[in-house]
N, C-alpha and C positions, 0 to 999 in steps of 0.2 A: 340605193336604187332598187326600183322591186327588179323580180325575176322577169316579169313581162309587165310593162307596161301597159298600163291601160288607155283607151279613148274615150273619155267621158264629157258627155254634153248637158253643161247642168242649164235648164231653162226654168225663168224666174220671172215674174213681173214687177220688179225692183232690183236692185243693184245697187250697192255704194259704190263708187261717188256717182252713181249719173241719176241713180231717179231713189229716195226712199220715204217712207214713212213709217217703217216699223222695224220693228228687230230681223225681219225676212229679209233686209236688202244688208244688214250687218253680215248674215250668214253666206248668202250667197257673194259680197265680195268678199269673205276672207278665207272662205273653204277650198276658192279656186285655187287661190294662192300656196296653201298648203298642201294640195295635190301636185300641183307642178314640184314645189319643193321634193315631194319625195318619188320625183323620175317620169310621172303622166303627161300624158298630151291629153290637159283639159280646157275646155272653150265654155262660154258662157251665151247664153241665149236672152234676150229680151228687147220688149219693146222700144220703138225712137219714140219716147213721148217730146213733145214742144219743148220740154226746157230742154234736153239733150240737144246739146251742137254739134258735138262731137261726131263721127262718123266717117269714113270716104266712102264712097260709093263702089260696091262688087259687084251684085246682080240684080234683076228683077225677073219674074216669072208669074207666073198666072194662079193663082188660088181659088181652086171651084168650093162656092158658097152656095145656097138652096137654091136659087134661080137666076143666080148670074154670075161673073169671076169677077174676084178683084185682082189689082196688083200685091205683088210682096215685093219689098225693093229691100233688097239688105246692103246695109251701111256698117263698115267696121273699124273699131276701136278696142284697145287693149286694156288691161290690167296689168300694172307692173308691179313684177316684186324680184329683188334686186337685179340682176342684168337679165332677167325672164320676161317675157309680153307675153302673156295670155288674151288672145283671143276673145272680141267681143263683138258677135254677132247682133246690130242691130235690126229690129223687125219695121218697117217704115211703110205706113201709109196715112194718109194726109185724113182720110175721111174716119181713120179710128181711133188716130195715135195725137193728131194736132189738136190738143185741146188744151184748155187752161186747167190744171190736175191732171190726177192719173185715175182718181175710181170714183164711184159713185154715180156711174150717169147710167141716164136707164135704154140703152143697147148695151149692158156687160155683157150678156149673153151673145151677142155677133161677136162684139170685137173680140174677147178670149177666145171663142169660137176659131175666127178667124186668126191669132196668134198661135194656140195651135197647130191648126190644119200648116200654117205657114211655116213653123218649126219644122216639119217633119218633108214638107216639101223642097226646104232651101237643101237640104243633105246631100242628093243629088248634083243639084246646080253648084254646091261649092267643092266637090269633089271628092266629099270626106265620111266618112261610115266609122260614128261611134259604134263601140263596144254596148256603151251603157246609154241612156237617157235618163237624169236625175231630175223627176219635175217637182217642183215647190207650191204646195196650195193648192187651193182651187183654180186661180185662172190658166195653170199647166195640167188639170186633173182629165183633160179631155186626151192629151200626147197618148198614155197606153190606150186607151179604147182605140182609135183612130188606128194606131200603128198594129192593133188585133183586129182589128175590123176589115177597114180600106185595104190595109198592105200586106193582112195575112198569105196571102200567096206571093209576093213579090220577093226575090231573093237579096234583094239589095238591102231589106227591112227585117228579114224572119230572125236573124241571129240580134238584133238588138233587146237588148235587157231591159228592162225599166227599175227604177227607186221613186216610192212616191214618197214623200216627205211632208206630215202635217205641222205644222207650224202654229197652230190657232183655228181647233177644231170648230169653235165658235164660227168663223167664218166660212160657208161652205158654197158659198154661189148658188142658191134654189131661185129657178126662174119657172115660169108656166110652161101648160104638158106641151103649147103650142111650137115651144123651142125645139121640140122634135124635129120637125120639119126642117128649121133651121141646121140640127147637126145632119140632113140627109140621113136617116135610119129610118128604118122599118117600126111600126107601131111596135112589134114584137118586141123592142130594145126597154119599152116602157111597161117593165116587171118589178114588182119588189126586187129580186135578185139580181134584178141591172140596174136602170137608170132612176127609176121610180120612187119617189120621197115624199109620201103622205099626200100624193097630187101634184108634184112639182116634179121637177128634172134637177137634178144634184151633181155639180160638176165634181165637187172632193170626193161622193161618192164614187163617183165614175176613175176616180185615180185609183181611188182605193181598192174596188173589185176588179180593175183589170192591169195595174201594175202586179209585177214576179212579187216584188217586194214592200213593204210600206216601211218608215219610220217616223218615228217623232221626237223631239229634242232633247229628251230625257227620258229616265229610264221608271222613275215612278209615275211620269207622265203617260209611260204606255199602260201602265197597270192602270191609272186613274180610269182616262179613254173608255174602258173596257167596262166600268161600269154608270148608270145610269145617272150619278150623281155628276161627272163630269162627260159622259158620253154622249151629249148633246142630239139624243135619238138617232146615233149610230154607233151607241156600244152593242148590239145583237151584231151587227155585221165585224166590227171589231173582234168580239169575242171567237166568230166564225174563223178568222183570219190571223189568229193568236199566235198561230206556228210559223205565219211568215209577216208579224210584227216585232220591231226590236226599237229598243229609245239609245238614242245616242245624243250624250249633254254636246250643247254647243258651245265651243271658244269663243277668245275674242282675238282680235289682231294685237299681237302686243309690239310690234314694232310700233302703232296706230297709241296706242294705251300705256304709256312708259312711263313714270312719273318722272324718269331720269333725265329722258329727252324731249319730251311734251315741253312745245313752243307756246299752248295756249293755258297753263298755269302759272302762277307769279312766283314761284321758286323751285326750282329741280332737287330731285332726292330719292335716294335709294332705302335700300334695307341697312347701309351703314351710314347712313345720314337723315336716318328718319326724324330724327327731330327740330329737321329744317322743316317739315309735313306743315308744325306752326304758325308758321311764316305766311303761308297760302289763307289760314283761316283768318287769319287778323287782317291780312289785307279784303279777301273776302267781304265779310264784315263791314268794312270801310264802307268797302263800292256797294253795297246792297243796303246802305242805309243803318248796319245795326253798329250797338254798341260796342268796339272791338274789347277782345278780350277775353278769360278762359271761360265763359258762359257755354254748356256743352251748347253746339250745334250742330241740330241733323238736319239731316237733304231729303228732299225725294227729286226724282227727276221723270216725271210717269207721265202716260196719258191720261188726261180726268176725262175717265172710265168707271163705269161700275168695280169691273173688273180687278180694278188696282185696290180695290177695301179702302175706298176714299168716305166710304158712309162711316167706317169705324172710326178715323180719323179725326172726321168733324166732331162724331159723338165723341169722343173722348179730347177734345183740341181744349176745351177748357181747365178742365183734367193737368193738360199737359204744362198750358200757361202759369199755372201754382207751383210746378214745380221748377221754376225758373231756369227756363233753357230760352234757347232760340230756334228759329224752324225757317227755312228757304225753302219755296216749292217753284220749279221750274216746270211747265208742260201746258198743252192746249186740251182742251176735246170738251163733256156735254159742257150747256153752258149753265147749266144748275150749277156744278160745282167752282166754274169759273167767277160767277156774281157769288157765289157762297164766299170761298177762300177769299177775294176782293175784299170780301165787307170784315174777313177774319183779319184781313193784313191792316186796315183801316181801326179798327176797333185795340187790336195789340202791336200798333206800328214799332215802337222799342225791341220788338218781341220775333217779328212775324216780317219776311222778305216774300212777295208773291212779282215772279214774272211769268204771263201768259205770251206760250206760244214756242217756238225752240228754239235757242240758239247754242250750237255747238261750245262754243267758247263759253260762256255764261255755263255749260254742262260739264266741260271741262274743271272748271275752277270750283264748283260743288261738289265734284268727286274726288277732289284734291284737296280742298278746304273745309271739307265737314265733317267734324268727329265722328258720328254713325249718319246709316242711309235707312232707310224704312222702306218695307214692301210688305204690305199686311194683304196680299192680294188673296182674291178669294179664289181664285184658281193662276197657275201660270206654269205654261207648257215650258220653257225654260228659265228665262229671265236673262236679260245680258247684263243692267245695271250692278246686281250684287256684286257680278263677275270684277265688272269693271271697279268697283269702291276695294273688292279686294286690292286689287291689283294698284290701287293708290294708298292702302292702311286707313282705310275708313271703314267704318266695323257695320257691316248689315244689320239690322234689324228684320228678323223676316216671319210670315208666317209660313210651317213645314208641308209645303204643298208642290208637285210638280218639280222641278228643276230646283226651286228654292230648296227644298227637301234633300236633294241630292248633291248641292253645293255647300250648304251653309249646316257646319257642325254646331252646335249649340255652348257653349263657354262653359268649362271646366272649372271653376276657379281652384279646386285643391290640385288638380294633375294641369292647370296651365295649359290644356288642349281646347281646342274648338277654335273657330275663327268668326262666331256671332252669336247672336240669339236669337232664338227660335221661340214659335208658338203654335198650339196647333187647333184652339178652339178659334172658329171664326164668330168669336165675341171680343165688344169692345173692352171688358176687363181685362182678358187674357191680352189685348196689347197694351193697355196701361201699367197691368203689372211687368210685363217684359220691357218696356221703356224706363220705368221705373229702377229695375233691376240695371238695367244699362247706365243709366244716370248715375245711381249709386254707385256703381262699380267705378265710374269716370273718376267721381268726385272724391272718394274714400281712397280708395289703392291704387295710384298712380302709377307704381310699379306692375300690378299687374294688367291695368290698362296698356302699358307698356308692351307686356309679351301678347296679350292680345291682337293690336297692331303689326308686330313682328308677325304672327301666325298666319295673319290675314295676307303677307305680301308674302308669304313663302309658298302660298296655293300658286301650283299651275294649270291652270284654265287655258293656255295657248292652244292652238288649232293642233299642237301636233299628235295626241293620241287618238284623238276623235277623229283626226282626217285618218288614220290609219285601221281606224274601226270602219270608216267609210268605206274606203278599199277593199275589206274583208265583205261588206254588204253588196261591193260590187261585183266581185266575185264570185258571191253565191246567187246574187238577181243573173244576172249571166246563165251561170251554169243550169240554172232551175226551168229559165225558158227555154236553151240549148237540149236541158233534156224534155221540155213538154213538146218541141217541136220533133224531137224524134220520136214520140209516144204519136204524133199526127200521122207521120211518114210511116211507122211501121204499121198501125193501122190499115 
């Protein structure tokens, strides 16, 4: 139990289980969890989109927007972890949230607008004064400005900390200058050193200069950021902000992630039964159409994405067919790569399992059932998949970039250390040769494929050091604006 507990209100627009689509809604339901776990009264913030049913009805209050108010009606629902309910504030309005999806429509700028302003409003009305406010991304990057702006004077507000949290600097919410108006601010807020982004308004911007604190999900990922190659025309203000940036890798839920207890793979197994792992692949195999049998097979389980080095993949997919493996690819996204792989699975059907689109269970049983996983990605601010394949003895393949970099040790074979293999040219040789090398290794030294496997399930990736780094982050975002408000006061 810490010495003083904290109050921290993490606000997201995703969540597991209620609303996700990316690795941001893994983070924020399992972080909360593991702050509770260690003595905090933590609550969760996010939108009621249309699929959520969940909810009871608390309060409603008024939300002033540019030229008129809306409602906020907050609806509440928990997150359980063991006899513990955490808190989950739902955000519910009919005209932002009832829609069929969660992103992509073109008022993002009102509605995050609006789920901000509403975050910061319901605090009051439900009775409760965090410590800290933790916002995630851009559609929470608007919470510190607002709460330095609006409620600089207000006492109920001035002692709240902020943590901004970048998850995927790629995506930063740029809308037109005329959104100004929309956040209620003065022209003056539209400066390079405020809101201002090459003619646009920049909501991750806006988190990032006016949160205590910022993070991101790993810790070579905040060194990437910071330069031009991965700092997506915000490493100069990154660089700025260097002394109150810090990366902290992200877990995964391993109660969620067990291969021991996982309902949704075809045979349970630990690190003294690892060579039931078998059993998963063959059946695998079966149901995916392929030959069973000890043919290496690897997974991916990605978004087809630029992002993921799915251009390396293809370029080298011929390559890979010769040397007689198998390949399962689960995931949705552009549809270049979706009609690509289609025609790849069609062309090497013996060979080649392609399902578009997600299904947890079918993701389950590939990170159970496939001898290595592939992430040849050409940037990635954490990655939760490697996470996960550890955590079932399926051996990563990865390129050393971001989080991948800082999870995935590269294979020893004289000292028997590492838990994958790494590459760090983003060319399609350097992952040919690294599959290669994997392949070999499979196929020649089964013995040490063996301790391989073992290495891989003895990493702990669990929420529990990270949430404790978290803690420490909230504690200094705390104190940092505790003491810039007395630097106001003594003024």
């Amino acid at each position: 139990m810490p010495k003083k507990p904290l109050k921290i209100l993490i606000a997201a627009a995703e969540v597991t289980p209620f609303a996700k689509t990316g690795g941001l809604a893994d983070v924020t339901g399992s972080l909360p969890k593991a702050l509770a776990k260690l003595g905090h009264d933590v609550r969760v913030v996010m939108p009621r989109y249309k699929q959520i049913k969940e909810g009871d009805y608390l309060v409603d209050y008024p939300v002033e927007m540019d030229h008129h108010v809306e409602s906020g009606i907050i609806k509440k629902t928990s997150l359980c972890t063991g006899t513990t309910e955490i808190p989950v504030y739902l955000i519910d309005n009919h005209q932002y949230f009832y829609r069929d999806g969660i992103y992509c429509f073109p008022d993002e700028a009102e509605r995050f607008n609006f789920f901000c302003k509403a975050i910061l409003g319901m605090l009051p009305k439900i009775g409760w004064q965090p410590h800290l406010i933790h916002c995630n991304d851009w559609q929470s990057g608007l919470v510190p400005l607002i709460l330095r702006t609006k409620y600089a004077d207000d006492p109920f507000y001035q002692t709240m900390g902020t943590l901004f949290t970048i998850h995927n600097l790629q995506y930063q919410g740029l809308f037109p200058r005329q959104t100004m108006a929309l956040l209620g601010l003065p022209e003056e807020y539209f400066t390079p050193d405020r809101l201002e982004f090459y003619g646009q308004i920049n909501f991750m911007k806006a988190g990032i200069v006016y949160s205590d604190l910022i993070s991101t999900v790993s810790k070579k990922y905040a060194l990437e950021i910071q330069t031009s190659e991965y700092g997506e025309r915000l490493d100069g203000l990154l660089r700025k902000r260097a002394q109150d940036l810090y990366g902290i890798i992200n877990g995964i839920d391993y109660e969620n992630y067990n291969p021991e207890t996982d309902k949704h793979i075809y045979q349970n197994y630990n690190l003294e039964t690892i060579d039931r792992k078998k059993e998963n692949k063959l059946r695998l195999q079966k149901d995916i159409g392929l030959p069973a049998g000890p043919t290496p097979l690897i997974g991916m389980v990605s978004r087809l994405v630029d992002q993921k080095g799915l251009d390396l993949v293809s370029g080298v997919f011929e390559q890979l067919m010769s040397l007689g493996i198998q390949m399962v690819l689960l995931g949705s996204g552009d549809d270049h790569y979706q009609k690509l792989f289609a025609e790849l699975k069609m062309k090497h059907h013996n060979q080649v399992a392609i399902s578009l689109g997600f299904n947890y269970d079918l993701a389950q049983k590939i990170y159970a059932g496939a001898d290595m996983f592939i992430m040849p990605s050409r940037f990635e601010p954490c990655g939760l998949s490697q996470l996960i394949s550890l955590r079932y003895g399926t051996v990563p393949i990865v390129r050393a970039v971001g989080g991948l970099a800082d999870t995935i040790e590269n294979y020893d074979e004289n000292k028997g250390k590492g838990n994958g293999f790494t590459f760090i040219p983003y060319e399609t040789g350097a992952l040919l040769d690294t599959i290669r090398r994997a392949v070999s290794l499979y196929r020649d030294r089964p013995d040490q494929w063996r301790q391989l496997m073992v290495n891989a399930m003895k990493c702990d990736f669990s929420w529990n050091r990270s949430a404790q780094e978290y803690v420490m982050l909230y504690e200094k975002a705390i104190q940092q604006n505790l003491a810039a408000l007395y630097r106001v006061k003594e003024a």
